[in-house]
DRENPA-3360 file (N, C-alpha, C; in nm, 2 decimals, always signed):
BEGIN
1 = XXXXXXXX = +2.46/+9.45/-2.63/+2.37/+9.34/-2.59/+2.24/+9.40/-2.57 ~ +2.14/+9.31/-2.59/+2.00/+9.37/-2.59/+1.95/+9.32/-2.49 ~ +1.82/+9.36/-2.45/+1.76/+9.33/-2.30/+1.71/+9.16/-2.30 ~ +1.71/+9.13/-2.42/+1.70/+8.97/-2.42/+1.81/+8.89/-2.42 ~ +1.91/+8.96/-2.50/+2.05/+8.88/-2.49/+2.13/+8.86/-2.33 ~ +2.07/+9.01/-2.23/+2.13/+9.01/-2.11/+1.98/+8.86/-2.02 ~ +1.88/+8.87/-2.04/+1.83/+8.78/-1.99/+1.89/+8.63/-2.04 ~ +1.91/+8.61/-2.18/+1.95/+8.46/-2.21/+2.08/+8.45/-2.10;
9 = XXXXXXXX = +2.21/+8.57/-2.10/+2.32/+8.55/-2.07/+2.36/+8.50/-1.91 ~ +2.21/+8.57/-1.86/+2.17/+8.57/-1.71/+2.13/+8.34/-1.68 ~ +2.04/+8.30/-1.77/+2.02/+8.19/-1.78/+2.15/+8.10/-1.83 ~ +2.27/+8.14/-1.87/+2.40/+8.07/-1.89/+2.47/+8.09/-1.76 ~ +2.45/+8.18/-1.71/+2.53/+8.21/-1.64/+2.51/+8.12/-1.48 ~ +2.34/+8.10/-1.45/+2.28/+8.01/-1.39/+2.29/+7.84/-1.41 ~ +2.28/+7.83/-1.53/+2.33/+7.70/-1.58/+2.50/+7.67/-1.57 ~ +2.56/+7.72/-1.58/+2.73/+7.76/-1.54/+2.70/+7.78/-1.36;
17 = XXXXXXXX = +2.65/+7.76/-1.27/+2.68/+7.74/-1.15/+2.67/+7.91/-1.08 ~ +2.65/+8.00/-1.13/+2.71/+8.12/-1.13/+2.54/+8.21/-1.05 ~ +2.52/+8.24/-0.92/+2.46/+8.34/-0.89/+2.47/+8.47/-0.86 ~ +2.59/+8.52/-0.88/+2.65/+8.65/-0.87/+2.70/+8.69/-1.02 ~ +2.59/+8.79/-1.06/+2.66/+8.86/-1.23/+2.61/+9.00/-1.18 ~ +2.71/+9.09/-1.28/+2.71/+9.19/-1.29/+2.71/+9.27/-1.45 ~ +2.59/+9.34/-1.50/+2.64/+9.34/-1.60/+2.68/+9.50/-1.68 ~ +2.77/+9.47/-1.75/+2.86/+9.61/-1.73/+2.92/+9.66/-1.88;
25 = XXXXXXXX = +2.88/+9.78/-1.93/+2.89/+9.78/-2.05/+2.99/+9.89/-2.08 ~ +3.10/+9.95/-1.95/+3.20/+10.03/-1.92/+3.31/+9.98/-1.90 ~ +3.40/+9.90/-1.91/+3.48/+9.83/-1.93/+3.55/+9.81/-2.05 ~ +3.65/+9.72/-2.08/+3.68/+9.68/-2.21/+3.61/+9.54/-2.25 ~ +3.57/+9.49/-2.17/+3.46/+9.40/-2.20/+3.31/+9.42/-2.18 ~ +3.24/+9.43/-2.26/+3.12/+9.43/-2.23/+3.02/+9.31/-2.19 ~ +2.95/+9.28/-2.10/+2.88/+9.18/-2.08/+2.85/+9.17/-1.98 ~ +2.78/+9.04/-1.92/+2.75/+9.02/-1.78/+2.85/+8.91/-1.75;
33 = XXXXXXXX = +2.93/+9.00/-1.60/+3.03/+8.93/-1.55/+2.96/+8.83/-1.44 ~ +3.03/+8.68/-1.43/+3.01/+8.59/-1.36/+3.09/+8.60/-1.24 ~ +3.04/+8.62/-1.09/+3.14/+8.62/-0.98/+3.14/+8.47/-0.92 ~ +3.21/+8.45/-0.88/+3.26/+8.34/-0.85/+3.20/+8.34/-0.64 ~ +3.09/+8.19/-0.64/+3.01/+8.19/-0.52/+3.08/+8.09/-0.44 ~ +3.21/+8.03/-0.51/+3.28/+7.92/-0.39/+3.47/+7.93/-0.43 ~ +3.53/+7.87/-0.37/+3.66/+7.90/-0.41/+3.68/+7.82/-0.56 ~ +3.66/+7.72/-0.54/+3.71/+7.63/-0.69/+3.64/+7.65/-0.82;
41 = XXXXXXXX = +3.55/+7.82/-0.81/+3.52/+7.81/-0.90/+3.62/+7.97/-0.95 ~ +3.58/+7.99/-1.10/+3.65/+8.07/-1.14/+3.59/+8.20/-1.21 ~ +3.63/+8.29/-1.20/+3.58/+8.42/-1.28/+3.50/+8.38/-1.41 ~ +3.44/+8.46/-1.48/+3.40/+8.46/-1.64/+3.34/+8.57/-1.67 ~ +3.29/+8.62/-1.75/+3.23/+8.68/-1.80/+3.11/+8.62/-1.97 ~ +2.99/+8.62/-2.00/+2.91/+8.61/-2.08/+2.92/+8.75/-2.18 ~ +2.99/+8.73/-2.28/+2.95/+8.83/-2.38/+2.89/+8.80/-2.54 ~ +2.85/+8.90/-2.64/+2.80/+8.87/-2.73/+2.89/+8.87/-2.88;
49 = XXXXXXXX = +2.89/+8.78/-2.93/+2.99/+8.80/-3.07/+2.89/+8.81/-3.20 ~ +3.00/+8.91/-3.25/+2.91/+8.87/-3.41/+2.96/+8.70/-3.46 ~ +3.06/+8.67/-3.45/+3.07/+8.59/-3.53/+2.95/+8.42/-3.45 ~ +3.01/+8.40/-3.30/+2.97/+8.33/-3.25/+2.81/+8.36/-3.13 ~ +2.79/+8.47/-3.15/+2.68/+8.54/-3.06/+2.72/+8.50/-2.94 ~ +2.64/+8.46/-2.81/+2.63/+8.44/-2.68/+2.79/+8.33/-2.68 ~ +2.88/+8.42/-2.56/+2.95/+8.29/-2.53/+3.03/+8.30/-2.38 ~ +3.08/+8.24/-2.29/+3.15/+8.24/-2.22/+3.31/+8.25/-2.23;
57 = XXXXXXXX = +3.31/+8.37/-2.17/+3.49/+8.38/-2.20/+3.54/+8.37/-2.05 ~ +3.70/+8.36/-1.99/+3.76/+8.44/-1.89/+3.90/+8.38/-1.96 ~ +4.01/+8.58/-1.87/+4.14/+8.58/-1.93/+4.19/+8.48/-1.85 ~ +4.35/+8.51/-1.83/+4.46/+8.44/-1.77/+4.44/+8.49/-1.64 ~ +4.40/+8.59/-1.59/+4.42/+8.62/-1.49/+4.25/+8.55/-1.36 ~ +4.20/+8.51/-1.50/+4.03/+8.44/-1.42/+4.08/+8.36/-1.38 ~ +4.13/+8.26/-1.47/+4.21/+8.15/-1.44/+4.32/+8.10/-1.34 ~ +4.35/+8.19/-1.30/+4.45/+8.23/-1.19/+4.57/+8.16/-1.28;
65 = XXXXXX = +4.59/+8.17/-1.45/+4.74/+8.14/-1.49/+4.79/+8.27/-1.57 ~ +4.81/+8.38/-1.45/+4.89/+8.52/-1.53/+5.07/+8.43/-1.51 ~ +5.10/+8.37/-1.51/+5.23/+8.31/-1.51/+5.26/+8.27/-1.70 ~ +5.14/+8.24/-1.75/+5.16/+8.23/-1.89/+5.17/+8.37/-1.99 ~ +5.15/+8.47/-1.91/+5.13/+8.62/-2.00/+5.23/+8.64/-2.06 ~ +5.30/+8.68/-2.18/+5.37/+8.68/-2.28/+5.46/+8.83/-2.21;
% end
């Protein structure tokens, strides 16, 4: 991600309700992570695709449904 893609992802992430990101390019996901500022909200993370560029993802476990994990 580039220094503009981390500012746009910063602006999704604000628009998504989200004032706590972190962004982290040492993980298995790269991007800026979205923390969660009240209970009913949920994890995410903002990363960049080739195919779809800027997008919002989170796993089963953001979700709080690791009960579906294969």
């Amino acid at each position: 991600m580039s220094e503009e893609d981390i500012r746009t992802a910063e602006k999704i992430a604000r628009r998504l309700g989200f004032r706590q990101t972190a962004y982290t390019s040492t993980s298995g996901l790269w991007g800026l992570f979205c923390l969660p500022d009240r209970p009913t909200q949920r994890h995410g993370c903002v990363i960049k695709t080739r195919e779809f560029g800027l997008i919002f993802v989170a796993d089963l476990e953001d979700l709080l449904m690791e009960d579906l994990k294969p």
